[in-house]
N, C-alpha and C positions, 0 to 999 in steps of 0.2 A: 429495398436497397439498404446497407447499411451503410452511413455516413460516419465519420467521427470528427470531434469538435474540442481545439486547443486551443490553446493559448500562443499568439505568435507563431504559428506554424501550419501548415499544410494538416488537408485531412486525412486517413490513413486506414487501411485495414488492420486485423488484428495478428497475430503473428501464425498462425495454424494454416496450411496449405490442403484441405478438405476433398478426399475423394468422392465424386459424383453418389458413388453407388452404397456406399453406411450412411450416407447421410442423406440421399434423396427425398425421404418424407420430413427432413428440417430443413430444410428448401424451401424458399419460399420468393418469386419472383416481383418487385413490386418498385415504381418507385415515387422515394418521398421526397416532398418540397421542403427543403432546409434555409433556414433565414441564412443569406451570405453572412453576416456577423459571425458565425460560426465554422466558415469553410475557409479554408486555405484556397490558395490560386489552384493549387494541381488538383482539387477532387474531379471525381469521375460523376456523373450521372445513373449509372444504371449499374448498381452491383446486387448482386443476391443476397437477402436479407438471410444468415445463420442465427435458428434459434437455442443450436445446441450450441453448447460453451468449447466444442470439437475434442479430437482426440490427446487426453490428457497420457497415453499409455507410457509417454517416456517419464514419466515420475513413479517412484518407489516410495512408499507407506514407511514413513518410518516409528510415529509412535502417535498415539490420541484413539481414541471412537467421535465425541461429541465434538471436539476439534484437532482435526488430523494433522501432520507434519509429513508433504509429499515432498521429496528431493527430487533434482534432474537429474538427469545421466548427462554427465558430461554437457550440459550448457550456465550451469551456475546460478540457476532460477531455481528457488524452494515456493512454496506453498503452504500458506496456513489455513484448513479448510472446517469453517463452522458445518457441522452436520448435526443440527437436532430440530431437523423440518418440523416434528408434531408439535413445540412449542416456539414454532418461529426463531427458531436460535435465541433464545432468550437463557438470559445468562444466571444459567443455576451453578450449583456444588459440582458436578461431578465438569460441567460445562468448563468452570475457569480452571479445574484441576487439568483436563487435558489440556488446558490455552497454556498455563504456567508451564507444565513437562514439555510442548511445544515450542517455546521460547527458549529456554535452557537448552535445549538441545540444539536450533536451531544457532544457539551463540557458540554452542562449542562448534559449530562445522563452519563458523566463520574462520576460524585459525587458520585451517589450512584451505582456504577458499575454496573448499567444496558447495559452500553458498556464498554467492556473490549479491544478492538480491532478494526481498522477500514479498511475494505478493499475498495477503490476507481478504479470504473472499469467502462467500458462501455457497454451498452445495447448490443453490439454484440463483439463479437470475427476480424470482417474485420478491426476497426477503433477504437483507443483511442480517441483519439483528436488531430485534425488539427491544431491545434493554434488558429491564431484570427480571430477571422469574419473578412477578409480583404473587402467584399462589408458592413458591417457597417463603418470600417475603414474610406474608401473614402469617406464620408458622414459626418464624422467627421473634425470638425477645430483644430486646433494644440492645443488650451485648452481641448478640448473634450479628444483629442487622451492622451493627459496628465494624466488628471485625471481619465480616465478609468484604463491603465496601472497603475496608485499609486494604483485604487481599487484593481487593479486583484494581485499585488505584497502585498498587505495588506492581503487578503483572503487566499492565499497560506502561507504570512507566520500564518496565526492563523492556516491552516491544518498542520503546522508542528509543532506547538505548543499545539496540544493535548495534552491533559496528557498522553494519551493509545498509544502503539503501531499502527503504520498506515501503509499499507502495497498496493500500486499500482499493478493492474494485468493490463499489458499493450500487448493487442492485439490488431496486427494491428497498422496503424501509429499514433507516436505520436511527433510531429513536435512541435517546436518554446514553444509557451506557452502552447502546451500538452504534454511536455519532461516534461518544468518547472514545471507543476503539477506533475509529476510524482518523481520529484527531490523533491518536496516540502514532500513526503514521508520517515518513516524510511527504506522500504524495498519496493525493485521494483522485482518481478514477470513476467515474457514476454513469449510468443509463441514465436515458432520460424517460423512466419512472419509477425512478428513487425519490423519495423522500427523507429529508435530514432533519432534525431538530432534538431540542432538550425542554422537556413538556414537563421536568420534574418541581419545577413552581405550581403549578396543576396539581400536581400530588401533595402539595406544601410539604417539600422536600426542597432538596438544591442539586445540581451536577454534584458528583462525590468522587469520580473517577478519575479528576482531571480536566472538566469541562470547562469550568470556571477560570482554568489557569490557559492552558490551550487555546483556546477558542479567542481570547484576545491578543494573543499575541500571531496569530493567524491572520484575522481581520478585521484585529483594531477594536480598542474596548469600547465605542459606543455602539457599535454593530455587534458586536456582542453585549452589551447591558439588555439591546432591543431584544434576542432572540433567548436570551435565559427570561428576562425579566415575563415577557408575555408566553413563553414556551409555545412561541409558533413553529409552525413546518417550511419547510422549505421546499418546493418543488425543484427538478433536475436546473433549469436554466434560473432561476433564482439563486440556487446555490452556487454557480458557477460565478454571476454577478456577483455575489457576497464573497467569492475568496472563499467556500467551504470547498469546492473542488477546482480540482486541478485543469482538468479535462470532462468532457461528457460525450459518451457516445448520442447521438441525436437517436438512432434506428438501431438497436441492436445491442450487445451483450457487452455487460465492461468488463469481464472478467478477459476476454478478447485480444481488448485496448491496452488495461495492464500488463497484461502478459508480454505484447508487442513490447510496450516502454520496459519491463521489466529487462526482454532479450536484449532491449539498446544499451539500457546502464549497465548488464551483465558482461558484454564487450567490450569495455573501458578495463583500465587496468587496476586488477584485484587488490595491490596496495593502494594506488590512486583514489578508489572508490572508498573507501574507507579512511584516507589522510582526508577527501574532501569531505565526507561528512564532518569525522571528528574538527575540522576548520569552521565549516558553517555554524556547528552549534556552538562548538566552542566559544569560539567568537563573537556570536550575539549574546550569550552571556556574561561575556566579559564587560567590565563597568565604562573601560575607558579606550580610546584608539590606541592609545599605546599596549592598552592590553589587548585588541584584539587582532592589532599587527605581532604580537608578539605568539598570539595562537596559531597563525596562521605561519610566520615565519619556522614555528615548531613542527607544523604539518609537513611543510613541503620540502623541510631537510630530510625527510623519510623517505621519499619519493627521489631524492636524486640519485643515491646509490644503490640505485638495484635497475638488474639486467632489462628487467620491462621497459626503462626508460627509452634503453641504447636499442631493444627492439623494434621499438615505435620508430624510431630514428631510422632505421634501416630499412624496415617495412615500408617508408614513408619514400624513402628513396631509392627501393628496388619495387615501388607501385603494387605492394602487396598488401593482404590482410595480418597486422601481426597477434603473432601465437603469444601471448599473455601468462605466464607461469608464476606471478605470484612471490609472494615473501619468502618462501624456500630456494629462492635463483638468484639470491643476492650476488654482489661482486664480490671476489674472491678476496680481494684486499682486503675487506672490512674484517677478517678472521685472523687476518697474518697477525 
C-alpha cells in the first residue's frame, strides 16, 4: 500500500494514473500499518504499493546531463532532475554547471507561464544527494574550495528565488549540500527512507550553502544549533516532527506526492502563484508590520486587474473548472 502523510490534511495518492500492463512487475500488493498521526480521515487501506516513479513521458528535456530541466506540455509543472547515480549525485563541477543552466532557464519560462511550478528530485528514489564531491574536494586548493562553495551558495540561492512555487521530493539521502538544496526550496516532500542532515561539523567545516541561514528560519534556531552543531541525521518521521519536511510519504515514492501537490499549485492562477510567493517572502523579510502589510498590499494590486480574476468569478458561478491564461489576458483598460 502506498499511504501519504501531511500536514492538516487527508492522505493522498500521487498524481499519475498507471496502466496495469508497463508497469505490472512494479506492482506490488501489500498492506502497511500507518500510525493514524499521519493519516487524514479519507485514507483507504488497501492501495498498491508503485515502486516506479510512473510515466514521466509528458515532459520534454530541455537542457543539463548531470542535472536535467524536464518541461510539461501543457500542465505547468517543470522538473529539476539530479542524474549522477555513480557518485550518488554528489555535487561536483560539471553537476552545479548543469543545476545553474537549469535555473536560468527555468526563470526565463516563468514569464510567460510556461512553468508554473517546479519540482527538484532525483533520478531514483534510493538517493537525493550526497553533498559534495568530497574526491573533487581533495583536489581542490583553498581558493578552489572557495569559490566553488560561493558558486554552489549563489545557485541555490537563484532556485529559491524563483518566481513560481518550488517544491523538493527527497528520496533517500540527502546530506550537507543535498539538505541545503532541498532547504533552498518552498516545500520539501520525503519518503519515508530519507535521511536529512548537515554532518559538515564532522568534517570541521560548516554548512556553506545556505544551511546555516535556512535552516533556522525554517525550524527555529535552537533546533537547528542541535542539528548543525552535532551534525546528526534525521530519519523520514523525525524530519517531518522537526519542520525539515513538509509532508512524507509513509509507503512509497515522493517524487509521486510532489508531483500530485506540484499539479494542485499549478491549477491556481499563474499570476496569483507568483504575487503569493513574492507576498510571503517578501513580507517576512520585511523589519516591520507596516512593512509587511505594505508588501503584501503591493502583491495583490497585481492580481486585481487581470482577466483570471473575473474568470475564477465566473467559473465559480457557472460550476466550472476555470481556464487560467496568465499575465498576457490582462484587462484591456490597463493599456488605454
Amino acid at each position: 500500500m502506498m499511504a501519504m502523510a501531511r500536514r492538516g490534511g487527508a492522505a493522498t495518492l500521487g498524481c499519475w494514473t498507471l496502466s496495469a500492463a508497463p508497469f505490472a512487475s512494479a506492482l506490488a500488493f501489500s498492506v502497511v500499518k500507518v500510525p493514524r498521526r499521519f493519516l487524514g480521515s479519507s485514507s483507504k487501506s488497501a492501495i498498491p504499493k508503485v515502486k516506479a516513479c510512473g510515466d514521466l513521458s509528458t515532459y520534454d528535456l530541455v537542457c543539463g546531463q548531470e542535472a536535467k530541466l524536464w518541461v510539461g506540455r501543457d500542465h505547468g509543472v517543470a522538473r529539476i532532475e539530479l542524474d549522477r547515480m555513480q557518485s550518488r549525485n554528489a555535487l561536483g563541477h560539471n553537476m552545479l554547471t548543469d543545476l545553474e543552466h537549469c535555473v536560468v532557464k527555468a526563470s526565463e519560462l516563468t514569464i510567460d507561464h510556461t512553468i508554473r511550478c517546479v519540482v527538484v528530485h532525483s533520478c531514483t528514489e534510493s538517493v537525493f544527494c550526497a553533498g559534495a564531491d568530497l574526491k573533487e574536494r581533495r583536489a581542490m586548493g583553498e581558493d578552489e574550495v572557495v569559490a566553488f562553495v560561493k558558486r554552489l551558495r549563489a545557485s541555490f540561492l537563484a532556485l529559491q528565488r524563483l518566481p513560481v512555487p518550488t517544491i523538493a521530493a527527497v528520496g533517500g539521502v540527502a546530506l550537507g549540500g543535498g539538505f541545503e538544496l532541498a532547504l533552498s526550496c518552498d516545500l520539501r516532500v520525503g519518503s519515508d527512507g530519507c535521511v536529512l542532515g548537515l554532518p559538515e561539523t564532522r568534517l570541521a567545516i560548516i554548512p556553506g550553502a545556505g544551511g546555516t541561514q535556512r535552516l533556522p528560519h525554517l525550524i527555529g534556531v535552537p533546533k537547528a544549533k542541535d542539528l548543525i552543531y552535532t551534525g546528526r541525521t534525521l530519519k523520514a518521521y523525525e524530519a517531518y516532527e522537526f519542520g525539515c519536511l513538509d509532508r512524507y510519504v509513509v509507503q512509497g515514492g515522493a517524487l509521486e506526492e510532489a508531483l500530485s501537490l506540484a499539479n494542485t499549485i499549478a491549477g491556481g492562477g499563474p499570476v496569483a502563484l507568483q504575487a503569493a510567493k513574492e507576498a510571503v517572502d517578501g513580507g517576512f523579510a520585511a523589519a516591520t508590520w507596516e512593512g509587511k502589510m505594505a508588501v503584501e498590499e503591493e502583491c495583490y494590486a497585481r492580481v486585481v486587474p487581470t482577466e483570471d480574476r473575473l474568470e475564477a468569478l465566473a467559473a465559480f458561478s457557472e460550476k466550472r473548472k476555470p481556464n487560467f491564461k496568465g499575465a498576457e489576458a490582462r484587462l484591456a483598460y490597463l493599456v488605454v
